[in-house]
C-alpha positions as CSV (number, residue, x, y, z in Angstrom):
1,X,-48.8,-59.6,-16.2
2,X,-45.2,-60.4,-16.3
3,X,-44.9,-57.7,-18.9
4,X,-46.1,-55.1,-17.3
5,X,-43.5,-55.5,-14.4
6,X,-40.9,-55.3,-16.7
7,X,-42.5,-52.4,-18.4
8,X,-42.7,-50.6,-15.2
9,X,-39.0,-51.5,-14.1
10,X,-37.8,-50.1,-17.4
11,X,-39.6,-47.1,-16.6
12,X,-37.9,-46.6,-13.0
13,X,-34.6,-47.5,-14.6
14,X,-34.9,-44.5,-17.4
15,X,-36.1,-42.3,-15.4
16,X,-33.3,-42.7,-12.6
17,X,-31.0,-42.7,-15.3
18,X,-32.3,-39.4,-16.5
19,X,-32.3,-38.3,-13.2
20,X,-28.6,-39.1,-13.3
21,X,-27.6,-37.4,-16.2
22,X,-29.4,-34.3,-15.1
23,X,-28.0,-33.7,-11.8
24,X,-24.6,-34.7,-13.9
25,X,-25.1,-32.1,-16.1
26,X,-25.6,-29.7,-13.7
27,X,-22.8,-30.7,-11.7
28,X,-20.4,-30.3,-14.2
29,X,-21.5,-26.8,-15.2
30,X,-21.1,-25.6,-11.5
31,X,-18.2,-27.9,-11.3
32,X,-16.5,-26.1,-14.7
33,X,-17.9,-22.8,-14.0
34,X,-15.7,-23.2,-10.5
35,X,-12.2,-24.7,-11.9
36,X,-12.6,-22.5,-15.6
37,X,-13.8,-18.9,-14.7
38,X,-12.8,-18.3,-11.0
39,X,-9.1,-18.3,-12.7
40,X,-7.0,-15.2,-11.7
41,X,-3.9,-14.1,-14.0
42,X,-0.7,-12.3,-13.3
43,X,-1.6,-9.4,-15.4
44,X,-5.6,-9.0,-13.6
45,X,-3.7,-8.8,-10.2
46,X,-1.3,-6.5,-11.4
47,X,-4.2,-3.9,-12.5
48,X,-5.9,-4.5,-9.1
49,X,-3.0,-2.5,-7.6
50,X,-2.0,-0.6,-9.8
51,X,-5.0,2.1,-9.5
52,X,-3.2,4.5,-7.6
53,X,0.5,5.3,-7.7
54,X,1.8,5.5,-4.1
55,X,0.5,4.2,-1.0
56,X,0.9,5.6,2.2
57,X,0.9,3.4,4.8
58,X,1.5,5.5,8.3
59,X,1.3,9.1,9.0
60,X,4.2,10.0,11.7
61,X,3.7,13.7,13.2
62,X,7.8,14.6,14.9
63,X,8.3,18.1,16.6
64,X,11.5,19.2,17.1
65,X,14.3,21.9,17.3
66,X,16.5,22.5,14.8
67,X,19.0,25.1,14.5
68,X,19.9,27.4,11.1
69,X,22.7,29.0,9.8
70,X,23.4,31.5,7.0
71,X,26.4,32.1,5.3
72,X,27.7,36.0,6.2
73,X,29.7,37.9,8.9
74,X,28.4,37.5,12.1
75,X,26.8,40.3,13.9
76,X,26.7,42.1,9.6
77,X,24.5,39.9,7.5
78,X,24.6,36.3,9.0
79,X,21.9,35.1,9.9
80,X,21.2,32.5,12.6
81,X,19.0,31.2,14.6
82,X,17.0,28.0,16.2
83,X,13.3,27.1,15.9
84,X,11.0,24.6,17.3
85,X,8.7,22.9,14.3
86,X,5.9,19.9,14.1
87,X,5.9,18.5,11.0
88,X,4.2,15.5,9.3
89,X,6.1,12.3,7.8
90,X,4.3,9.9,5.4
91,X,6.2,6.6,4.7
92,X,4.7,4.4,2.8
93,X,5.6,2.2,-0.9
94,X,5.5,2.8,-4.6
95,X,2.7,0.4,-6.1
96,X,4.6,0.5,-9.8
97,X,7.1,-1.6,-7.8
98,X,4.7,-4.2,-6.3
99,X,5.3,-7.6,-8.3
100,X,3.1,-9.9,-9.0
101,X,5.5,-13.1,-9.1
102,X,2.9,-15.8,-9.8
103,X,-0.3,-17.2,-9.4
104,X,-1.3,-20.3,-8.2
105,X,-5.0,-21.5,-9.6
106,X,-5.0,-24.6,-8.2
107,X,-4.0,-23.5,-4.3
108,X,-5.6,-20.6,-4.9
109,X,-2.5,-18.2,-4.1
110,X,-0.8,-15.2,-5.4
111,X,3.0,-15.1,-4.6
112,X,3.7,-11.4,-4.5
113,X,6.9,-9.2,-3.4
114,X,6.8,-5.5,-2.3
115,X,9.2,-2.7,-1.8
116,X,10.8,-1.8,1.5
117,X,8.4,1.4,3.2
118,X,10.3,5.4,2.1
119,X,9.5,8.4,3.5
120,X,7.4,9.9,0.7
121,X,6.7,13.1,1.9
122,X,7.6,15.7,4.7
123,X,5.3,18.6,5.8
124,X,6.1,21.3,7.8
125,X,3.2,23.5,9.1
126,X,4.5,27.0,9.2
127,X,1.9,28.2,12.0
128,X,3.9,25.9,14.4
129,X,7.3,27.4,14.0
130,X,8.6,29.2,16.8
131,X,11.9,31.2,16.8
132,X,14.4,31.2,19.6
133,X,18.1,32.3,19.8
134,X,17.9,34.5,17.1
135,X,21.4,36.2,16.7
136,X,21.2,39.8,15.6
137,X,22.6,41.0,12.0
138,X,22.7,44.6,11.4
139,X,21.9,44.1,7.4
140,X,20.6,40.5,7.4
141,X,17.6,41.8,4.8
142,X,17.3,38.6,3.8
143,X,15.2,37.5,6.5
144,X,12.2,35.6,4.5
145,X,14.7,33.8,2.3
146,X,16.1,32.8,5.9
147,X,13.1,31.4,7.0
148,X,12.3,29.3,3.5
149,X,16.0,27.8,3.5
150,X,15.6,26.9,6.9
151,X,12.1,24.8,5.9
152,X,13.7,23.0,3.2
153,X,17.2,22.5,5.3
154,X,14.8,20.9,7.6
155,X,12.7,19.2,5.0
156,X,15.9,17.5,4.2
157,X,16.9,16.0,7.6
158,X,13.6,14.7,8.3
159,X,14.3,13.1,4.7
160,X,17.2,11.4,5.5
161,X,16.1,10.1,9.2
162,X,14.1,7.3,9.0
163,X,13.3,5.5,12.5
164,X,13.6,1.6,12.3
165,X,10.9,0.8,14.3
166,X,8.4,3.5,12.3
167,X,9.6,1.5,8.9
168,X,8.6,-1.3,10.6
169,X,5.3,-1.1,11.2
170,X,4.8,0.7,7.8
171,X,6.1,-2.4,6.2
172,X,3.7,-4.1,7.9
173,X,0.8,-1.9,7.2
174,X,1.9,-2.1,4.2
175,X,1.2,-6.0,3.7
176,X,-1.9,-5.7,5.0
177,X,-3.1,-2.8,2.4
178,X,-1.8,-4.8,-0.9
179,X,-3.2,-7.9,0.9
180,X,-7.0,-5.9,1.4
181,X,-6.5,-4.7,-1.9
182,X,-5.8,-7.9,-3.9
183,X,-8.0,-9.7,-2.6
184,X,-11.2,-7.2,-2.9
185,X,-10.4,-8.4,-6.8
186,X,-9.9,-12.0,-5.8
187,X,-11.9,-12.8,-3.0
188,X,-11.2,-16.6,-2.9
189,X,-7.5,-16.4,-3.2
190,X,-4.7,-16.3,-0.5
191,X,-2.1,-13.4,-0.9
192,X,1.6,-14.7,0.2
193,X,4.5,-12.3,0.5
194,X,7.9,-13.8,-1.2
């Protein structure tokens, strides 16, 4: 009878051993599988954001009054006048200048720097402009070229004034985009801004 005790106890010990190993096994896959493959390179991030070329980040709509005028004689061919406009502003970045500085497997970050927010684009709807003070011209034919230097006149000053607090909160908007946009590629990973 003593035999068969140690028989039996021999048996519990193999099979808790090959219970062991098992589970080890299997453990170390998932463990492996979580350290080896859920690793995110520089380049990967770089052709998450990279799908699109610019990104606007706010939509600004300014009205305004703005005045034009041509060269010419007054009263003969100059012509001049003032008009009231809305227009629409988009600021946002340029993705090809996004960079990816490093990532971080083991933390689980990616340390990444962005432009400063430009104005990308400026819009003016032509139903919404509205003439006033026009001074007359007795041959000012030119009246439609008027009109079209006077758009991109204006295209250019809306250009070249940027409001501080509007870059602000594009730069912001901005951070949050790359931020949704990186990480819809790496879920488990923290985006940091350098």
């Amino acid at each position: 009878m003593k035999n068969d005790k140690t028989i039996t106890l021999s048996r519990n010990k193999l099979i808790v051993v090959a219970i062991l190993i098992i589970v080890g096994f299997i453990g170390g896959f998932f463990a492996s599988r979580m350290l080896f493959y859920s690793r995110v390179s520089a380049g990967e991030v770089k052709r998450i954001i990279r799908k699109s070329d610019e990104l606007t980040t706010i939509i600004i709509e300014t009205r305004g009054n703005f005045p034009y005028n041509d060269k010419g004689l007054p009263i003969l061919n100059k012509g001049s006048f003032s008009a009231s406009y809305v227009a629409e502003v988009r600021v946002g970045i340029n993705l090809s200048k996004v960079r990816v500085k490093r990532v971080d497997n083991v933390k689980k970050r990616i340390y990444v720097s962005i432009p400063k927010s430009k104005i990308q684009s400026v819009k003016i709807d032509p139903k919404t402009i509205k003439f006033s003070k026009k001074r007359f011209a007795l041959f000012n034919f030119d009246q439609r070229e008027d009109v079209i230097r006077f758009e991109k006149n204006l295209e250019k000053q809306l250009m070249k004034n940027p409001r501080k607090k509007d870059y602000k909160k594009a730069d912001k908007q901005a951070k949050v985009l790359i931020r949704g946009i990186i990480t819809s590629g790496a879920p488990r990973y923290e985006v940091v801004f350098i």
